[in-house]
C-alpha positions in Angstrom: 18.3 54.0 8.2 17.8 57.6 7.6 16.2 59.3 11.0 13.8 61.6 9.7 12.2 58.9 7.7 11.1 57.0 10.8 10.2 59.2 13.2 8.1 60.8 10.5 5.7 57.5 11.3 4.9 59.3 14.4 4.3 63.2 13.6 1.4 64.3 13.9 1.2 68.4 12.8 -0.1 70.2 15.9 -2.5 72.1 13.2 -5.4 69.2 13.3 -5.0 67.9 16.7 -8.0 70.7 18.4 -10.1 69.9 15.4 -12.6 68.9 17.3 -12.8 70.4 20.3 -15.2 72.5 19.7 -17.7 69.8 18.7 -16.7 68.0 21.8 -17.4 70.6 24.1 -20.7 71.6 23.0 -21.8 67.6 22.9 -20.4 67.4 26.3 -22.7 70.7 27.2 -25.8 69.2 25.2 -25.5 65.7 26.4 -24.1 66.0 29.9 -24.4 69.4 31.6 -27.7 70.6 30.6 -29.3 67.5 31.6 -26.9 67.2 34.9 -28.0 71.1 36.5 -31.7 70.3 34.7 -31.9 67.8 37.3 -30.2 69.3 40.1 -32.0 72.1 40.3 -35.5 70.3 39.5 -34.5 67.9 42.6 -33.4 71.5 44.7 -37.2 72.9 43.8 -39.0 70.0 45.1 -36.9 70.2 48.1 -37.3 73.6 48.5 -40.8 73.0 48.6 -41.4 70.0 50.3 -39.8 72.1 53.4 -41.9 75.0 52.6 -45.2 72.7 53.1 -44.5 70.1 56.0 
């Protein structure tokens, strides 16, 4: 059994691995953060001002 023939079943080139990131990032910011500090600060507002008025 020649070696590099079977560990070759398990390279994966480091080239391709970070390909998407990117994409994954900016979903994460679109679909979870904006949403996530959109609330918090809407929830901080009415706070804010409920304590103002009572």
């Amino acid at each position: 059994m020649n070696h590099e023939d079977e560990s070759s079943r398990y390279y994966y080139p480091v080239e391709g691995r970070t390909d998407g990131a990117m994409s994954g990032a900016v979903a994460f910011i679109a679909i979870i953060a904006v949403p996530a500090s959109v609330y918090a600060a809407w929830h901080a507002l009415a706070s804010w001002i409920s304590a103002f008025f009572s």
